[in-house]
C-alpha positions in Angstrom: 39.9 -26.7 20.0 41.7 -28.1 16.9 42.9 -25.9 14.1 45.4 -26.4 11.6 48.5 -23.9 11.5 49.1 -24.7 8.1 46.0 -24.5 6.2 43.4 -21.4 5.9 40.2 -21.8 8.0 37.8 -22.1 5.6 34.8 -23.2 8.1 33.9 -24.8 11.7 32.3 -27.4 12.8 31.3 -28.3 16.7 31.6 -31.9 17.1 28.7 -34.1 19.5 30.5 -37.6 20.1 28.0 -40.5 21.2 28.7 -42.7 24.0 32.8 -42.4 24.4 33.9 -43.4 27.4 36.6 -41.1 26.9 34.9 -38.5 25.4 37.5 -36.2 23.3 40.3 -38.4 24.2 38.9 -41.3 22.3 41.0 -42.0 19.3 38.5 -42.6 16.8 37.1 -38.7 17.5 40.3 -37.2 18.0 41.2 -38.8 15.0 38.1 -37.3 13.2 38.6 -33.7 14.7 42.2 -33.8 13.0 41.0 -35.2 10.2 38.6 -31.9 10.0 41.5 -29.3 11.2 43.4 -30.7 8.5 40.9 -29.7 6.0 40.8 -26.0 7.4 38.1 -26.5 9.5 38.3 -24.8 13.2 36.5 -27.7 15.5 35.5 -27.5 19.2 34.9 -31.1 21.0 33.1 -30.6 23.8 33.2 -33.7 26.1 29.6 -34.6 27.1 30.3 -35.8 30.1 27.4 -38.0 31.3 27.3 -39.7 27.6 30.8 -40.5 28.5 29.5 -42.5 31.9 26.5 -44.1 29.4 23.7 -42.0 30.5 21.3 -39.7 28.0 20.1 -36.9 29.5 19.9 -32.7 28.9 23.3 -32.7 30.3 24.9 -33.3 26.8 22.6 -30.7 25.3 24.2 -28.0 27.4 27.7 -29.2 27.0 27.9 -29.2 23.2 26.0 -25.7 23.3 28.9 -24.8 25.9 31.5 -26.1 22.8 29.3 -24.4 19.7 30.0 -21.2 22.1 33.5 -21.3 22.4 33.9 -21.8 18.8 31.9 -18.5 18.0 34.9 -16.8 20.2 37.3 -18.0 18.3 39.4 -15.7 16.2 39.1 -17.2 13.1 34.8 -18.0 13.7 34.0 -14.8 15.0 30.3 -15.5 15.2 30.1 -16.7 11.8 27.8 -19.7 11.1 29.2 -23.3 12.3 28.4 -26.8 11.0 27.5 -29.3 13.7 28.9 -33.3 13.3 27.2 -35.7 15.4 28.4 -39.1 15.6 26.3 -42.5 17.1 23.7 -41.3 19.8 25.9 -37.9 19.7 22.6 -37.6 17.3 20.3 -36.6 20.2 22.2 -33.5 21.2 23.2 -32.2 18.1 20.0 -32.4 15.9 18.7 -30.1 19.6 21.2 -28.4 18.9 20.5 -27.8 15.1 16.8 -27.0 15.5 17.6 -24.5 18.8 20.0 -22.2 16.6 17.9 -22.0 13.7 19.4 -20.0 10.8 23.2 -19.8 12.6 23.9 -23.6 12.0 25.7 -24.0 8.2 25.3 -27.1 8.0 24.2 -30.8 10.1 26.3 -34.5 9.5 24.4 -36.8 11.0 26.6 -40.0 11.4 25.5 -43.4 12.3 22.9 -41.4 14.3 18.9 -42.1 15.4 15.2 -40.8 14.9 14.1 -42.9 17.7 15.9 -44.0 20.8 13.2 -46.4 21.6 13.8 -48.5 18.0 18.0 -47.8 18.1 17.7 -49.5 21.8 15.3 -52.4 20.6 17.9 -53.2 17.7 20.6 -52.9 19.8 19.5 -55.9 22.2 18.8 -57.7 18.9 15.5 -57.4 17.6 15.6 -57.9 14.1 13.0 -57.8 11.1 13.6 -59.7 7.8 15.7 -57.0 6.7 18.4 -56.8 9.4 18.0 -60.8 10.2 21.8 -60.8 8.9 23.2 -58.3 11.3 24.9 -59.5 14.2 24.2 -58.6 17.9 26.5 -56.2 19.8 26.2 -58.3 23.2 28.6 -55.5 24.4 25.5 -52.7 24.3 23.3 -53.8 27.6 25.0 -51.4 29.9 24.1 -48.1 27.9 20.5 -49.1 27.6 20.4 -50.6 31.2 22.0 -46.9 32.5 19.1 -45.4 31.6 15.6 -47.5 33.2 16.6 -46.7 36.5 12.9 -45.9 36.8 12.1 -49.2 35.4 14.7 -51.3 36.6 14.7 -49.7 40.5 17.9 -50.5 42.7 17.9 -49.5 46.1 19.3 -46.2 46.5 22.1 -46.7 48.0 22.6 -49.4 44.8 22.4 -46.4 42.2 26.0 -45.5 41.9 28.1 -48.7 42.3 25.8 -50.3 40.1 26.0 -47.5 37.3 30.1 -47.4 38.1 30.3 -51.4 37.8 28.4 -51.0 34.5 30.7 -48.0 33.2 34.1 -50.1 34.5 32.1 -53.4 32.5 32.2 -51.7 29.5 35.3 -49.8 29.5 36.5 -53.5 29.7 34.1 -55.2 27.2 34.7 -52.9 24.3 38.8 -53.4 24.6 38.2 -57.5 23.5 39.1 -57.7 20.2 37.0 -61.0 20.2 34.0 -60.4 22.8 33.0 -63.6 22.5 29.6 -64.5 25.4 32.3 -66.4 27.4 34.8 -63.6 27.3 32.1 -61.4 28.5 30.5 -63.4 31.3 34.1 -63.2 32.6 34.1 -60.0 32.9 30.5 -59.9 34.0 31.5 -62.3 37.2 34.7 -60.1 37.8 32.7 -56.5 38.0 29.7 -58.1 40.1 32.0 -58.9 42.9 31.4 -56.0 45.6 28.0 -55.3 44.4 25.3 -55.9 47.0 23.3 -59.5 46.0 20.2 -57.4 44.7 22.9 -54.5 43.1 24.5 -57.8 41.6 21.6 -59.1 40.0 20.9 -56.0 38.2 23.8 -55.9 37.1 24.2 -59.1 35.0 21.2 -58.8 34.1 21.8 -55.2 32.6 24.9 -56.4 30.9 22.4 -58.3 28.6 25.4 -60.6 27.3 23.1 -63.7 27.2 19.7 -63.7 25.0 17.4 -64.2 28.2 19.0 -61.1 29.1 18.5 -59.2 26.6 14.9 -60.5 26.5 14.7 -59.7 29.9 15.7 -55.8 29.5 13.6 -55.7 25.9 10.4 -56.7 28.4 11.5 -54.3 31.5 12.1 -51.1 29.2 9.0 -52.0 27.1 7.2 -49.3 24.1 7.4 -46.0 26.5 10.6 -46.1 28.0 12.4 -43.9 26.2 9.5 -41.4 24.7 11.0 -38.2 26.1 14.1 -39.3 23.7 11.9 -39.2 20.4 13.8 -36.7 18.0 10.7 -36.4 16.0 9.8 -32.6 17.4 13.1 -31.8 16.8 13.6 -32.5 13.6 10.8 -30.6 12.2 12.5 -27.4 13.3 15.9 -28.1 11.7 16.6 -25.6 8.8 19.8 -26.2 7.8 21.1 -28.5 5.2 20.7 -32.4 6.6 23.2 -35.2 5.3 22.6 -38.4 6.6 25.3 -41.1 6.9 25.1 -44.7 7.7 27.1 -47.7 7.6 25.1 -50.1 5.8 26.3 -52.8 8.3 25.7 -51.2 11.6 24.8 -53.4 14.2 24.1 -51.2 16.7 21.3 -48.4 15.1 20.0 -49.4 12.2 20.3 -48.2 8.8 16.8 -47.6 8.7 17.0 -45.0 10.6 18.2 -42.9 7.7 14.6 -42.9 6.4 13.0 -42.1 10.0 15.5 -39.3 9.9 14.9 -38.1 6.7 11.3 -38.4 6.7 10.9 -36.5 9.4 12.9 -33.6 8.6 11.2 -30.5 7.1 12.1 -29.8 2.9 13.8 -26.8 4.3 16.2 -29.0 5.3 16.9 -30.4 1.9 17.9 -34.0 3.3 20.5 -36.2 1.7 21.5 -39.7 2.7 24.5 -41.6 2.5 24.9 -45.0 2.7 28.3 -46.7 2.7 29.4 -50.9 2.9 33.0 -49.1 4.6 31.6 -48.8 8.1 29.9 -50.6 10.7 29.3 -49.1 13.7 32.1 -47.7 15.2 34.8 -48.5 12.9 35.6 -49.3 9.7 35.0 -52.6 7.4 38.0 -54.7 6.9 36.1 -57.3 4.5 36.5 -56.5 1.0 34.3 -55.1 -0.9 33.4 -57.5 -3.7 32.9 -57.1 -7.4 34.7 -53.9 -9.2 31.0 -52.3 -9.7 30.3 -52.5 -5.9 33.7 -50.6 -5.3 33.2 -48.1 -7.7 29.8 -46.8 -6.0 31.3 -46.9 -2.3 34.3 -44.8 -3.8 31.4 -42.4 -5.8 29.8 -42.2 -2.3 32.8 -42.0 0.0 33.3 -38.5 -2.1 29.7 -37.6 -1.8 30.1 -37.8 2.2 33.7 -35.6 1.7 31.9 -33.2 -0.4 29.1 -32.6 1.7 31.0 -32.3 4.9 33.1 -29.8 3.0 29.1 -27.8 2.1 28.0 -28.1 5.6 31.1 -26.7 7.7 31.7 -23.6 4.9 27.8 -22.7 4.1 28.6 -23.8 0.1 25.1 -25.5 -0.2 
């Protein structure tokens, strides 16, 4: 639980991280829940702890419903309403989340987050439309879509869990490269096959999708169904509290076009803003600069929109 000591409580929010490896430990969320306390917000971080091995399932669901009710039991909360924050694929559970509490959520910030699982996943192992034909592949992304077609992709059962724990150590790995180049990376891929049974083994390089007949190869494996019990669509029909949508306009791992799948299927209840910003990608900011004076100006005007409407959800001043 983060609070500050110094500043009044003034609202709450429970935070759903995506797919952190280290789940509250990370930096970039432990960064983000101080960031919050420090604004007099009381925040609960609940780790979800099979997102943090790569793998999407009701698990997460019950762990951030476990965090929204500790925060209710916290002194200055005391059952009052709580925002929730979502953050990447931290999406799924918290617009569940949103839409299962009904009238006790303040407010939801939808961060770099998804409609559709199946499209996020697609774009992730590069499919592109004339749109996004600038956006570079994330060759780093193979494992969390791989973790989940077991069905599809059937090891051996005896293959399941060194394969998923080669995949997990992979990309623990993978994401520390400050340059992950595809040579860099089939490094690694040859160092974390080694132990693997020869059928485990295959699987696995293949799932690490670092090369494009990879990534062709998993795009053709999971195919248009895979992923249909991961469809927020239901969900977000039932969601009644304020909505604000944020993206980074150069995400390269879900798309910013999701902001209008998520928008458009939300209910007007839900009074649905969006935010797009050139300052992040992904998972981090944008060290290029921004360009002309104009351009810099409206990322400032909507860097404030996004503070001001995480202040509105977490205190209920909508």
């Amino acid at each position: 639980m983060y609070r500050s000591r110094r500043v009044a409580a003034i609202g709450s929010y429970v935070v759903a991280h995506g797919m952190c490896l280290d789940g509250l430990r990370d930096a970039r969320i432990d960064r983000l829940a101080r960031a919050l306390a420090s604004a007099g917000f009381v925040v609960a971080v609940p780790t979800l702890r099979d997102f943090s091995r790569l793998r999407v399932t009701p698990s997460a669901l019950d762990d951030l419903r476990n965090g929204l009710a500790a925060l209710r039991l916290s002194e200055p909360v005391h059952g009052q309403r709580v925002g929730v924050f979502s953050a990447s694929f931290g999406s799924l559970p918290a617009i569940q989340l949103a839409a299962a509490e009904g009238d006790s959520i303040s407010g939801l910030i939808v961060f770099g987050g998804c409609a559709n699982f199946t499209r996020s996943a697609r774009f992730a192992l590069g499919v592109r439309d004339e749109e996004t034909a600038h956006v570079p592949v994330d060759k780093t992304c193979g494992p969390a879509i791989a973790s989940n077609m077991l069905a599809a992709l059937k090891p051996a059962r005896a293959d399941v869990e060194p394969l998923l724990d080669a995949w997990l150590s992979y990309t623990r790995n993978a994401w520390k490269l400050s340059d992950p180049s595809e040579e860099a990376l089939a490094a690694l891929v040859g160092l974390h096959a080694e132990g693997l049974s020869p059928r485990a083994a295959k699987l696995f390089r293949k799932g690490c999708g670092v090369t494009q007949a990879h990534r062709d190869w998993l795009l053709d494996t999971m195919g248009p169904t895979q992923f249909e019990h991961l469809s927020l669509e239901p969900w977000l029909a039932r969601v009644r509290c304020p909505v604000h949508i944020m993206h980074g306009a150069g995400d390269n791992v879900i798309p910013v076009s999701e902001t209008s799948a998520l928008r458009g299927a939300l209910s007007a209840q839900a009074r649905a803003r969006v935010h797009v910003t050139g300052m992040f990608a992904h998972s981090a900011s944008v060290k290029a600069p921004l360009g002309t004076v104009s351009r810099l100006w409206r990322e400032g005007a909507t860097f404030l929109d996004m503070v001001r409407s995480i202040v509105n959800a977490g205190t209920c001043a909508v």
